[in-house]
C-alpha positions as CSV (number, residue, x, y, z in Angstrom):
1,X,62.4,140.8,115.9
2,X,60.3,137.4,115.6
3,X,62.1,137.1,112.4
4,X,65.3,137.4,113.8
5,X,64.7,135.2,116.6
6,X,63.6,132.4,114.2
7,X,66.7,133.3,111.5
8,X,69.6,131.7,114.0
9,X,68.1,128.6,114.8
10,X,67.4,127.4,111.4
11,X,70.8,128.4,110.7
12,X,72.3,126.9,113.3
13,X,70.1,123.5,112.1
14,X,71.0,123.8,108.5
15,X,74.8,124.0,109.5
16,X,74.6,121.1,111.8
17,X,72.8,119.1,109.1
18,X,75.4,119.5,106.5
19,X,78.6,118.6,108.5
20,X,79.5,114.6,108.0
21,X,81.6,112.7,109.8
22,X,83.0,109.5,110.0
23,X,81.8,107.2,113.3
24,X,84.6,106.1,115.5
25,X,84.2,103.3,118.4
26,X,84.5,105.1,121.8
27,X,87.8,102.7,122.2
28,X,90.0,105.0,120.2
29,X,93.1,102.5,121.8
30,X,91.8,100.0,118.9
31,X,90.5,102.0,116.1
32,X,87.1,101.1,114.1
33,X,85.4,103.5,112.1
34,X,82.7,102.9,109.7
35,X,82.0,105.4,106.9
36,X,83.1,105.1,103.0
37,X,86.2,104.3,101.3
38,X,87.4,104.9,97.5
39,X,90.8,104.5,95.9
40,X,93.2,106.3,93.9
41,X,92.8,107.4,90.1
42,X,95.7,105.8,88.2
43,X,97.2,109.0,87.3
44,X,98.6,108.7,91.4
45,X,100.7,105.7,90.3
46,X,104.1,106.9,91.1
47,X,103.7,109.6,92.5
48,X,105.4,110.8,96.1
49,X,103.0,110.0,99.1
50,X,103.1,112.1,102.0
51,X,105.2,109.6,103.8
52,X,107.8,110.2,101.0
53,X,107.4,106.9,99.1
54,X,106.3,106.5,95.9
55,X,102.6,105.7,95.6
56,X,102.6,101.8,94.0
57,X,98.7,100.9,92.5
58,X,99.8,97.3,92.8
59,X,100.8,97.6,96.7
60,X,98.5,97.2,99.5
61,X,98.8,100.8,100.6
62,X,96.0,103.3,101.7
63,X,95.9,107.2,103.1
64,X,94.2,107.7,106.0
65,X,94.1,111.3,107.5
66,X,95.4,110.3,111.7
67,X,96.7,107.1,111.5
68,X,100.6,106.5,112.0
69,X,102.0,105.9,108.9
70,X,103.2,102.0,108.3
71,X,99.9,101.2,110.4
72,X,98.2,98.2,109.5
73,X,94.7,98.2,108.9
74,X,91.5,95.5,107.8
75,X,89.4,97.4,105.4
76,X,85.7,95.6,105.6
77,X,83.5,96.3,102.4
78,X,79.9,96.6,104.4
79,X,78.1,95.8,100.8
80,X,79.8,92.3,100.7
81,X,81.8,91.1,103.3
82,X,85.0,91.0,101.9
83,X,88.2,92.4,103.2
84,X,92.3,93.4,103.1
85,X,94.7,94.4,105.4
86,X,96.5,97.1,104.1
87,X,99.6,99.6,105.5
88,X,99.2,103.2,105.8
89,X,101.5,105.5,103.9
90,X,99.6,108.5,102.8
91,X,97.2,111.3,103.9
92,X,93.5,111.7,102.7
93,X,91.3,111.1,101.4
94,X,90.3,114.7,101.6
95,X,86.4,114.4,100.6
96,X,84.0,114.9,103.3
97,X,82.6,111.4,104.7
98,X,85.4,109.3,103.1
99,X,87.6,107.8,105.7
100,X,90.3,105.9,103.5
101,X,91.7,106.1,100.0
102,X,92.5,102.5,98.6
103,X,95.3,101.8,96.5
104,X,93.7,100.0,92.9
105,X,94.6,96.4,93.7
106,X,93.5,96.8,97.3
107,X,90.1,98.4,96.0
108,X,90.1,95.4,93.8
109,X,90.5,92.8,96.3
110,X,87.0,94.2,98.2
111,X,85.2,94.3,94.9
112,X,85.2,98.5,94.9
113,X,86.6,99.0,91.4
114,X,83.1,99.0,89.8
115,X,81.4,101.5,92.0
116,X,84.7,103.6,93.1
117,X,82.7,104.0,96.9
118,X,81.6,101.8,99.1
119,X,80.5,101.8,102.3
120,X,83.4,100.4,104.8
121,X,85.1,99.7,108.5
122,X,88.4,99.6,109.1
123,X,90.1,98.0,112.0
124,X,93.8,99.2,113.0
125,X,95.4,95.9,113.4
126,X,99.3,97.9,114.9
């Protein structure tokens, strides 16, 4: 019984640990989230985006999984300072604790082609 007892909190623990999320700012009206971004492999060049275009590696595109397509968004790299405004035309990214999916010139712009990730906030400018 003792045993049983101790079983489904350290459950319950373990499966709170290993959930991630991205933070948002309370003021969802102006969206900021922090958490990491990385961009698309080549082999997405184009291709059709959820939003029916064709993906373009040399536009200033990104997928976000909420945000209105054509939004605009600031994309912040936290590691250097830099930043891009790019528009939303695509869903993902689809691995846990990533909040956007750069296209490659965008990625290049923040100085994220070396690592792939980096640590970001994004600001919906629309």
């Amino acid at each position: 019984m003792r045993t049983r007892m101790l079983t489904v909190p350290i459950l319950l623990a373990f499966a709170a640990g290993c959930s991630e999320s991205p933070q948002a700012d309370a003021n969802e009206s102006t969206l900021t989230q922090k958490g990491k971004a990385s961009y698309y492999a080549r082999s997405f060049h184009g291709e059709q985006t959820a939003s029916g275009e064709t993906f373009n590696q040399n536009e200033l595109v990104a997928a976000h999984k909420t945000l209105p397509f054509d939004t605009r968004v600031q994309v912040t790299n936290l590691e250097n300072g830099k930043t891009v405004t790019v528009r939303i035309n695509d869903r993902g990214p689809f691995k846990p604790g990533r909040i956007i999916d750069l296209s490659r010139v965008a990625a290049n712009r923040i100085d994220l082609l070396e690592d792939g990730i980096a640590p970001v906030k994004i600001e919906a400018l629309d």
